[in-house]
Biopython code that builds the backbone (N, CA, C, O; Angstrom):
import numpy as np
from Bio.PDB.StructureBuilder import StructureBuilder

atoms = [
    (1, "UNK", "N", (-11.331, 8.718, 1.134)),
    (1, "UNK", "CA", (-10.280, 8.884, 0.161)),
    (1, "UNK", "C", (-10.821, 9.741, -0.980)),
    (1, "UNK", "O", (-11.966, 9.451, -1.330)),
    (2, "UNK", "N", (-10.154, 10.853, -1.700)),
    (2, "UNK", "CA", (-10.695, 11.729, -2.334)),
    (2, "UNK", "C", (-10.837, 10.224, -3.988)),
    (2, "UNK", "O", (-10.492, 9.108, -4.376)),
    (3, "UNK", "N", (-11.439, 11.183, -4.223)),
    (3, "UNK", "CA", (-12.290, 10.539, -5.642)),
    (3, "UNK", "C", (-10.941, 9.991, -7.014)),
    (3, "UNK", "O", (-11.059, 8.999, -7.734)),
    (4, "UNK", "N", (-10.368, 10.472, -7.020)),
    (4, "UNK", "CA", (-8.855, 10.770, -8.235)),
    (4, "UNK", "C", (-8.416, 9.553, -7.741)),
    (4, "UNK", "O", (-8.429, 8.456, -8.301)),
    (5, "UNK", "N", (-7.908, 9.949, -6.300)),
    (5, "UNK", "CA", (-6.874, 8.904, -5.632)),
    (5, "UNK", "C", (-7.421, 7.910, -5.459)),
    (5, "UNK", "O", (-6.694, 6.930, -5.616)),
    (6, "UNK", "N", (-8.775, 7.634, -5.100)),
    (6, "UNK", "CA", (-9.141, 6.260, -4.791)),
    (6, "UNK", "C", (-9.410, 5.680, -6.337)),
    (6, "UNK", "O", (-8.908, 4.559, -6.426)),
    (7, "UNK", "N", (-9.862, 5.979, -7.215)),
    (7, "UNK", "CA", (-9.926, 5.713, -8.794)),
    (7, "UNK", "C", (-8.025, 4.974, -9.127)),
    (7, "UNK", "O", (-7.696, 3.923, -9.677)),
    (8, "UNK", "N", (-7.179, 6.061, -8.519)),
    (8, "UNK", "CA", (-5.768, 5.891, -9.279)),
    (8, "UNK", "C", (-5.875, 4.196, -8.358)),
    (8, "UNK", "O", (-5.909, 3.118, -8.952)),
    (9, "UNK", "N", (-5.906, 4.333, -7.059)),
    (9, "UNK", "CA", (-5.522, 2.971, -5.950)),
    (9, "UNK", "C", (-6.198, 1.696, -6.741)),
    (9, "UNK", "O", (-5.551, 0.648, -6.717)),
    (10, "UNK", "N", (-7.332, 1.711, -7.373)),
    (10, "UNK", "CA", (-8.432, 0.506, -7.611)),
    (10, "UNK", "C", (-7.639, 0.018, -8.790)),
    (10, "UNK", "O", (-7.462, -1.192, -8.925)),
    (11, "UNK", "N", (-7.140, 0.897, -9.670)),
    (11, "UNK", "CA", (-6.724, 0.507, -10.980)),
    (11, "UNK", "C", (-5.322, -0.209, -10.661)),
    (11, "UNK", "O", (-4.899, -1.191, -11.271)),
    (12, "UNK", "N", (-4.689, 0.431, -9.628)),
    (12, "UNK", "CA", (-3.078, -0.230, -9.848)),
    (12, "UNK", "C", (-3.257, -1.674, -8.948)),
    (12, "UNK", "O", (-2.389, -2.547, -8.982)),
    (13, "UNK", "N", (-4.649, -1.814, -8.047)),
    (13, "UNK", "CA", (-4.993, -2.826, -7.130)),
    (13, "UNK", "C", (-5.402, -3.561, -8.602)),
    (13, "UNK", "O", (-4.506, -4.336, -8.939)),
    (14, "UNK", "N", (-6.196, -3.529, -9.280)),
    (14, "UNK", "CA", (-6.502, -4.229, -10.700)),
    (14, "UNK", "C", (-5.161, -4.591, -11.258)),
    (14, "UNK", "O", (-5.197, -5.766, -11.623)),
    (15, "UNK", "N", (-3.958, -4.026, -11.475)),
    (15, "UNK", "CA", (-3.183, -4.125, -12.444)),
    (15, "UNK", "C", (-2.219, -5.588, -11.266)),
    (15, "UNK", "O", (-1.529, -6.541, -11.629)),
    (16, "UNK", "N", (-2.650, -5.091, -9.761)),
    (16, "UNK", "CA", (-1.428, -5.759, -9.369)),
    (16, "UNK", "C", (-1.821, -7.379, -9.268)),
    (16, "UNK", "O", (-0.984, -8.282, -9.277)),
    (17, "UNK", "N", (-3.411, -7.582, -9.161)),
    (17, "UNK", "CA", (-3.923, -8.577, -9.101)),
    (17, "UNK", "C", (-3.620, -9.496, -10.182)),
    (17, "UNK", "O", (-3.586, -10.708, -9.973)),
    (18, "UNK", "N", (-3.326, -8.832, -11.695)),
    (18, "UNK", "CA", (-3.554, -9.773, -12.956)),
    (18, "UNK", "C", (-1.582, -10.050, -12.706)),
    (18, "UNK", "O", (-0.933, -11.012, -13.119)),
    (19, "UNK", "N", (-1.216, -9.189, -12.141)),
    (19, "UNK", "CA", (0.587, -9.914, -11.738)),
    (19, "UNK", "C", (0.856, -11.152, -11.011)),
    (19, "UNK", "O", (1.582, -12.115, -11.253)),
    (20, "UNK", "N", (-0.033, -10.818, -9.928)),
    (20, "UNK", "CA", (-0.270, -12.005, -8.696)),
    (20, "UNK", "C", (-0.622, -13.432, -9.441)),
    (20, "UNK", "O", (0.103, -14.415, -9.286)),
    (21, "UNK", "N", (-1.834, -13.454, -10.286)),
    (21, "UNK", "CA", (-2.270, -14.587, -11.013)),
    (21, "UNK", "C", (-1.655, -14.642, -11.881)),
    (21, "UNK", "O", (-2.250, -15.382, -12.664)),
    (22, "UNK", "N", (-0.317, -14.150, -12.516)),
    (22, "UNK", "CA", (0.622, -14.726, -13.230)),
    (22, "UNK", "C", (1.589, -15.140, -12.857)),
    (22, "UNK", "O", (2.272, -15.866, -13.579)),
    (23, "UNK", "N", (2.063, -14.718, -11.258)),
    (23, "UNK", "CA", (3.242, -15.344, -10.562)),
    (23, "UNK", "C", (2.608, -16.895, -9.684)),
    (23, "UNK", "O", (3.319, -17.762, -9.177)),
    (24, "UNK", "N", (0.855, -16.859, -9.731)),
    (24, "UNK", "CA", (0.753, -17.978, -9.049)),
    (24, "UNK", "C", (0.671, -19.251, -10.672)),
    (24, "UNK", "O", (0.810, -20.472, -10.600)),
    (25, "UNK", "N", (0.474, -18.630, -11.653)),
    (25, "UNK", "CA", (0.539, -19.573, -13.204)),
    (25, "UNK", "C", (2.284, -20.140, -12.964)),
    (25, "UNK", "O", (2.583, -21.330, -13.069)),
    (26, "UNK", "N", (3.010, -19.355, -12.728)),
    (26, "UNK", "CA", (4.372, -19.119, -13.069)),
    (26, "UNK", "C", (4.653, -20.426, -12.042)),
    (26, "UNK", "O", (5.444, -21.214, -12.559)),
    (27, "UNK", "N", (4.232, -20.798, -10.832)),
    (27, "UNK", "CA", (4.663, -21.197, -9.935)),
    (27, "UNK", "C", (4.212, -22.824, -10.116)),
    (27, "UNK", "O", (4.918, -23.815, -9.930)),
    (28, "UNK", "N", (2.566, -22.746, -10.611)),
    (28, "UNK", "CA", (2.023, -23.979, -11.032)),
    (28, "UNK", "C", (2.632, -24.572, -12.343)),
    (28, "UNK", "O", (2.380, -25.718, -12.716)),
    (29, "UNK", "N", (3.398, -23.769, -12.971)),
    (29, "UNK", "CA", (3.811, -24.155, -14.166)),
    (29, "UNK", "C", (5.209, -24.874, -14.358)),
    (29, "UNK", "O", (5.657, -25.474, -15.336)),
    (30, "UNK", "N", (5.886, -24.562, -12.810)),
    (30, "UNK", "CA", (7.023, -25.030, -12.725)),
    (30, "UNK", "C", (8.059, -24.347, -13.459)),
    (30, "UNK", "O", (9.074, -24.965, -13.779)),
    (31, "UNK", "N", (7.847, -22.704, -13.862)),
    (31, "UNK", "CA", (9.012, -21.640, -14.745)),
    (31, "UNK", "C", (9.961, -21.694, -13.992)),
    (31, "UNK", "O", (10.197, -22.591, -13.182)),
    (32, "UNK", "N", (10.533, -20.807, -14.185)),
    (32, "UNK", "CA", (12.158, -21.135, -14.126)),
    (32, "UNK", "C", (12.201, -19.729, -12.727)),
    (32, "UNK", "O", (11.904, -18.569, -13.008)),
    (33, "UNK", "N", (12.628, -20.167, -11.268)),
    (33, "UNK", "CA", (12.940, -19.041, -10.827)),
    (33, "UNK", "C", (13.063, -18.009, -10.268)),
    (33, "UNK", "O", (12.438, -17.534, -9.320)),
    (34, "UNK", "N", (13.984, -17.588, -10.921)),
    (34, "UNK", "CA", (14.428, -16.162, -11.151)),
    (34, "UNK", "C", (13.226, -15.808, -11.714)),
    (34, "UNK", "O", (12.405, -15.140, -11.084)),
    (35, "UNK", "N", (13.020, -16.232, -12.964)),
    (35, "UNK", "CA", (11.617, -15.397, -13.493)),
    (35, "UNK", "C", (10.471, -14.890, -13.284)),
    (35, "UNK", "O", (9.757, -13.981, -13.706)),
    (36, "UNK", "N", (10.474, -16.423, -11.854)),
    (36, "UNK", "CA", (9.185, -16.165, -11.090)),
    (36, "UNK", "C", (9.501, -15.212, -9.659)),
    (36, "UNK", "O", (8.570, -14.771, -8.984)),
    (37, "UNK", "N", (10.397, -15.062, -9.444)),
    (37, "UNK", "CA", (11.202, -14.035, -8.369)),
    (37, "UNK", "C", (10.655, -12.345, -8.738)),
    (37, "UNK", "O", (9.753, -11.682, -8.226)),
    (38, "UNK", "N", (11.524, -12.053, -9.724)),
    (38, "UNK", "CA", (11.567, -10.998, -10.354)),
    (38, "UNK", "C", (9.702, -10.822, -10.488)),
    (38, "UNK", "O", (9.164, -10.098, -9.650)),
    (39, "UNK", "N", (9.066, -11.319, -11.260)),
    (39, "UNK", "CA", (7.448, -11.490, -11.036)),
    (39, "UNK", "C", (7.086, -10.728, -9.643)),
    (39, "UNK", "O", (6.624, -9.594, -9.516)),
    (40, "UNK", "N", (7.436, -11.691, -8.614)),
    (40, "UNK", "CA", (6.988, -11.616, -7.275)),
    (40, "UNK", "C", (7.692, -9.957, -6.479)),
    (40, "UNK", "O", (7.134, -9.382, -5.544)),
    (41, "UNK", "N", (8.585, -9.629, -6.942)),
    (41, "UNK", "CA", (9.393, -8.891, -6.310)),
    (41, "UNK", "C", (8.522, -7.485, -6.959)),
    (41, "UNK", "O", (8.121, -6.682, -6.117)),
    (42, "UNK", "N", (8.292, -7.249, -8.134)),
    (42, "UNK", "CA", (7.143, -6.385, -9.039)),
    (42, "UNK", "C", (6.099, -6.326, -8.541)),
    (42, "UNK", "O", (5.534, -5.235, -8.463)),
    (43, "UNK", "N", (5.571, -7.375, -8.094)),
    (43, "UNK", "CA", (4.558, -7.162, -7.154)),
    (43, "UNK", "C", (3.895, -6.444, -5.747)),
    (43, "UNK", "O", (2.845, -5.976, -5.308)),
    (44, "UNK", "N", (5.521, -6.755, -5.331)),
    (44, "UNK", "CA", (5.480, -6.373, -3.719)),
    (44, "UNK", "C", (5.986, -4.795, -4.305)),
    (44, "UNK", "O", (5.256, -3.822, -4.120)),
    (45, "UNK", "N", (6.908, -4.708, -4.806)),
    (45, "UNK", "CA", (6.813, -2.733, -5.367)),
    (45, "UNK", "C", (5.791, -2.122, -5.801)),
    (45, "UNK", "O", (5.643, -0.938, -5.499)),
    (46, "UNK", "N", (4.872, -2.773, -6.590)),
    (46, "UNK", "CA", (3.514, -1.721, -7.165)),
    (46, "UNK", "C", (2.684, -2.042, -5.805)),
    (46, "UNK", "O", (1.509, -1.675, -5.801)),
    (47, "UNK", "N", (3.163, -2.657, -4.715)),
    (47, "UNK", "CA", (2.233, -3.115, -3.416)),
    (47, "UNK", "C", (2.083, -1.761, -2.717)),
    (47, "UNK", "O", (1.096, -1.108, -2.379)),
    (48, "UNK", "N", (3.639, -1.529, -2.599)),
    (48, "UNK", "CA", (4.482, -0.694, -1.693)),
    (48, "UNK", "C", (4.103, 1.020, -2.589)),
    (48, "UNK", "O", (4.013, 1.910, -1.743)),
    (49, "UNK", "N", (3.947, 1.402, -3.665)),
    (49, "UNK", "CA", (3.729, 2.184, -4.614)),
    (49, "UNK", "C", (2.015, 2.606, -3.691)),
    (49, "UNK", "O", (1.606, 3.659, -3.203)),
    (50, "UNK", "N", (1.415, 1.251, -3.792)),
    (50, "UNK", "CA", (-0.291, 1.607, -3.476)),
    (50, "UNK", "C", (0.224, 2.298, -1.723)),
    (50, "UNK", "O", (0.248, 3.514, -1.533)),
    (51, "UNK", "N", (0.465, 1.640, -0.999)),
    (51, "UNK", "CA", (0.232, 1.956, 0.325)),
    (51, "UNK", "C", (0.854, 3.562, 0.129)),
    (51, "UNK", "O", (0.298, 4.468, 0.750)),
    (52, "UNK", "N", (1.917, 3.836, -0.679)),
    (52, "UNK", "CA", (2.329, 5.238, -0.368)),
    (52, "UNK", "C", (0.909, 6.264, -1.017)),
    (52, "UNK", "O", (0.715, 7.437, -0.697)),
    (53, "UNK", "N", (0.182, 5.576, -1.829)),
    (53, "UNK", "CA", (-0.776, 6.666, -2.236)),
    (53, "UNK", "C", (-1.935, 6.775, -0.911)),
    (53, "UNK", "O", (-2.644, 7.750, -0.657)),
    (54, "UNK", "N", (-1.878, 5.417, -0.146)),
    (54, "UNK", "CA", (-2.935, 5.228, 0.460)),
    (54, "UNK", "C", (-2.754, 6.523, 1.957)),
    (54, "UNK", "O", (-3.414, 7.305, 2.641)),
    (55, "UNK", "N", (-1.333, 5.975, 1.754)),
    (55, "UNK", "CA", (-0.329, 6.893, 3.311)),
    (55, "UNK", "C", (-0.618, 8.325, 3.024)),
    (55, "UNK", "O", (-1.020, 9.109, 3.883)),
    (56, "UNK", "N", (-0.358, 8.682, 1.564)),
    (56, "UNK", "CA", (-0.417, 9.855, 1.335)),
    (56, "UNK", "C", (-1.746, 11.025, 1.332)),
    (56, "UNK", "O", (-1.739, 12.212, 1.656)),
    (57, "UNK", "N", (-2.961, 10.066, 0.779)),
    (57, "UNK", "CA", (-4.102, 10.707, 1.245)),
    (57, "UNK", "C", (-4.476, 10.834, 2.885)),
    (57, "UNK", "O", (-5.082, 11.790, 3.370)),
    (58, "UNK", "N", (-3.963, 9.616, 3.661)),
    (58, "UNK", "CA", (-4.161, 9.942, 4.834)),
    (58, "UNK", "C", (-3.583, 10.955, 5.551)),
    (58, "UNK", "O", (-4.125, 11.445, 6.541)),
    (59, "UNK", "N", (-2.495, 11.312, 5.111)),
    (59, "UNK", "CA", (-1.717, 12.607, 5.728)),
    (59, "UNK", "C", (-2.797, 13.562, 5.182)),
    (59, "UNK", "O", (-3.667, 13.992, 5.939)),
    (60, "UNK", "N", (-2.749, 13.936, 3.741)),
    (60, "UNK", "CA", (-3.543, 15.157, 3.612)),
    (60, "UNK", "C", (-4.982, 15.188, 4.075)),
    (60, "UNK", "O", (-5.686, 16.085, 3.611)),
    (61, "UNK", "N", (-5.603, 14.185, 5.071)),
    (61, "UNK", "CA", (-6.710, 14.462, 5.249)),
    (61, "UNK", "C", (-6.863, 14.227, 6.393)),
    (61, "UNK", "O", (-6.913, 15.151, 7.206)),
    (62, "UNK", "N", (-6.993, 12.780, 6.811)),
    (62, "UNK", "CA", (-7.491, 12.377, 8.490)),
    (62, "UNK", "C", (-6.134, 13.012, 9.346)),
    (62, "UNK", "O", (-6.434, 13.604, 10.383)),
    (63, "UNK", "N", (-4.731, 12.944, 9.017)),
    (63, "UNK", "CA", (-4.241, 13.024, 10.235)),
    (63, "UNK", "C", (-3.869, 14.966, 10.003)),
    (63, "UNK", "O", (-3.512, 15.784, 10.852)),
    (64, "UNK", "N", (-4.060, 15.093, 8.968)),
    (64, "UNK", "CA", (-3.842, 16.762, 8.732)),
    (64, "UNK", "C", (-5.111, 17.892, 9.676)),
    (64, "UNK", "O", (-5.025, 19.003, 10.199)),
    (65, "UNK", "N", (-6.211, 16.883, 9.513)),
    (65, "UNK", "CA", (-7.391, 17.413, 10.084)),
    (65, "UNK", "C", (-7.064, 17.389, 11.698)),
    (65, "UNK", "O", (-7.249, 18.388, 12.394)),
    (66, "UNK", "N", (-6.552, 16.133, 12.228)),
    (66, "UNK", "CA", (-6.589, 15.750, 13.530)),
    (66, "UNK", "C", (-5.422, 16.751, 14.238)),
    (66, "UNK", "O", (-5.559, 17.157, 15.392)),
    (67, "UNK", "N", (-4.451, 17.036, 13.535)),
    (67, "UNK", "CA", (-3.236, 17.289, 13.925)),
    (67, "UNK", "C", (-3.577, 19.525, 13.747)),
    (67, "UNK", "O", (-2.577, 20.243, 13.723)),
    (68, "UNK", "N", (-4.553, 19.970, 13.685)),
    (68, "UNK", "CA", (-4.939, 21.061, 13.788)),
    (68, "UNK", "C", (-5.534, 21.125, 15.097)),
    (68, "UNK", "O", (-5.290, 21.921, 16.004)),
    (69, "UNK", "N", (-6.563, 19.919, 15.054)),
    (69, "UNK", "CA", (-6.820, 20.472, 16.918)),
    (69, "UNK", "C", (-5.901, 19.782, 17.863)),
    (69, "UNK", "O", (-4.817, 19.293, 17.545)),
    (70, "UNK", "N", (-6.456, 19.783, 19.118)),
    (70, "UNK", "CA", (-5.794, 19.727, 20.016)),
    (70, "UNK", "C", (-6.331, 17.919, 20.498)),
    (70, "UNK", "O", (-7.271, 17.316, 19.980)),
    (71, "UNK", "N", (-5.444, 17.406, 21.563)),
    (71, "UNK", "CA", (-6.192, 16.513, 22.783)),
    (71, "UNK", "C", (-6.569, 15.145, 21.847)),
    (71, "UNK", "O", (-5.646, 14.798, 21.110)),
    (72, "UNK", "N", (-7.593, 14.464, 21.794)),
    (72, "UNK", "CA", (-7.294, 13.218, 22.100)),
    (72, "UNK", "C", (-7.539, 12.655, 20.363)),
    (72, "UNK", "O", (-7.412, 11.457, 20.112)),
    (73, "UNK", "N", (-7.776, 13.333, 19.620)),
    (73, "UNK", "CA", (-7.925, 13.291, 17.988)),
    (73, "UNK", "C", (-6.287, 13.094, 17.823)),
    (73, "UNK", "O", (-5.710, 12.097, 17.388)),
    (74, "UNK", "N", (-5.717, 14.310, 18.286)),
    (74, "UNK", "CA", (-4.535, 14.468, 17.785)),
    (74, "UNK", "C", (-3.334, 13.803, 18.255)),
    (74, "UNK", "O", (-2.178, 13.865, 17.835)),
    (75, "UNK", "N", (-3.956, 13.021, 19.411)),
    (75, "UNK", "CA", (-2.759, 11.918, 19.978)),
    (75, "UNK", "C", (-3.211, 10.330, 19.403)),
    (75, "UNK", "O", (-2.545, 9.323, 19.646)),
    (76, "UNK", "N", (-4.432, 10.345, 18.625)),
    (76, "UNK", "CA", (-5.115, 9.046, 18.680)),
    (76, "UNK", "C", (-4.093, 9.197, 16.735)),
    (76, "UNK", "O", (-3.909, 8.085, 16.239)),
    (77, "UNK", "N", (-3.679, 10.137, 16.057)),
    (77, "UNK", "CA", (-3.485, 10.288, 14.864)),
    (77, "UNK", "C", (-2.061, 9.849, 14.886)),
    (77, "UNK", "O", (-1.511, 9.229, 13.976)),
    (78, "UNK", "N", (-1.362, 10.328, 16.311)),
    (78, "UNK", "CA", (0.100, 10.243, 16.156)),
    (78, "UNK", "C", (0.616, 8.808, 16.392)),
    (78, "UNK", "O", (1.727, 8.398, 16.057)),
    (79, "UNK", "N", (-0.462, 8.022, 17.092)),
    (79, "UNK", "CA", (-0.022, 6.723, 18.148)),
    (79, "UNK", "C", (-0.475, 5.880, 16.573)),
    (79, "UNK", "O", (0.189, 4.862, 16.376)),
    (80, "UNK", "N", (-1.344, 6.166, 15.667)),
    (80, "UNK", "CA", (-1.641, 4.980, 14.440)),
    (80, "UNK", "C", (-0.789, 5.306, 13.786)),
    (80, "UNK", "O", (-0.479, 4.314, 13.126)),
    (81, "UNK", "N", (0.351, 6.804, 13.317)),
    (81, "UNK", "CA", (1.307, 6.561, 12.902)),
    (81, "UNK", "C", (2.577, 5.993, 13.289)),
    (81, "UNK", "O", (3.272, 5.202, 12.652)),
    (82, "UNK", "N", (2.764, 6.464, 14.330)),
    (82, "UNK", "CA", (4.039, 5.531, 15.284)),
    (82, "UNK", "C", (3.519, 3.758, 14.913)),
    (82, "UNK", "O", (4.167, 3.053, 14.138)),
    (83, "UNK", "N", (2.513, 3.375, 15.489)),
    (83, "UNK", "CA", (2.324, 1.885, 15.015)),
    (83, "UNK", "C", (2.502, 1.467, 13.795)),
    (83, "UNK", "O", (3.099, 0.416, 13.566)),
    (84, "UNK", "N", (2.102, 2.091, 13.033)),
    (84, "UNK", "CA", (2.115, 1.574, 11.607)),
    (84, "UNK", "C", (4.019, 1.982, 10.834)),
    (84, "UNK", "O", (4.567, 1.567, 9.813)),
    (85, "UNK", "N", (4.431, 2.817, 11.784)),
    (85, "UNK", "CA", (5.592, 2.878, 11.140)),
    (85, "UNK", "C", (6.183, 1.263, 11.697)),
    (85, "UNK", "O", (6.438, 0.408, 10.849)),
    (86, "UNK", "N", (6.377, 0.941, 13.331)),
    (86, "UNK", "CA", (6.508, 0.470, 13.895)),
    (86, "UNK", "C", (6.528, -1.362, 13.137)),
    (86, "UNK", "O", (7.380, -2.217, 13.376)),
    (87, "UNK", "N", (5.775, -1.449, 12.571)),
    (87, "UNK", "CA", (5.378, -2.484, 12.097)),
    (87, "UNK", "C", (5.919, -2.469, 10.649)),
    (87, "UNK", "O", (6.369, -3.485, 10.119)),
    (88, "UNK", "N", (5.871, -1.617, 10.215)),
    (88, "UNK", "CA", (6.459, -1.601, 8.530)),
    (88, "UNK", "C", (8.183, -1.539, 9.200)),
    (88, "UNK", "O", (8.763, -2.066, 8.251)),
    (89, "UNK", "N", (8.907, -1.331, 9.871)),
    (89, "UNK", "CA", (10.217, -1.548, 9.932)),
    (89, "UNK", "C", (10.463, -3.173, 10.811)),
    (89, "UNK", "O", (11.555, -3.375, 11.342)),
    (90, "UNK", "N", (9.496, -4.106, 10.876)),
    (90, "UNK", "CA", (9.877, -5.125, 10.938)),
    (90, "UNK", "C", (10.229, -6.283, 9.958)),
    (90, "UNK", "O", (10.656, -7.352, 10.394)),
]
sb = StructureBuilder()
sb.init_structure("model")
sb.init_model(0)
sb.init_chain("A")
sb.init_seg("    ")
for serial, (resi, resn, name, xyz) in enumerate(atoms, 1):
    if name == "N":
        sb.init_residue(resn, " ", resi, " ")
    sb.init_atom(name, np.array(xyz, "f"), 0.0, 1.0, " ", f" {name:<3s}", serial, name[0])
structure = sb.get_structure()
């Protein structure tokens, strides 16, 4: 992962962690909710936010590289994207 992007990923993985341990306070605390919903739902978006940076370096690098040559790189690049789409639409 280039240097920027993996720096930007660690920090929003930092930011999403101190959310997580406030929706698990929220939950031990018996809040109200909705409140603790909305919490949880923020979470799973700055989740979904990381994987697109994560998706996104992988295009510009491993499968951009693979997808120039030919044969078994470039079918081994297409079959982890088909899966992984595969699985994120369940």
């Amino acid at each position: 992962m280039h240097k920027l992007q993996k720096k930007e990923v660690l920090r929003r993985l930092s930011i999403i962690s101190g959310h997580l341990k406030r929706v698990t306070k929220m939950v031990e605390d018996d809040q109200y909710c909705i409140d603790t919903l909305n919490q949880s739902l923020a979470v799973q978006r700055a989740l979904q936010k990381v994987d697109s940076l994560i998706l996104d370096n992988h295009l510009h690098s491993c499968v951009s590289d693979a997808l120039k040559g030919q044969g078994k790189k470039s079918d081994q690049a297409i079959s982890e994207l088909l899966s992984l789409y595969e699985r994120s639409a369940r």
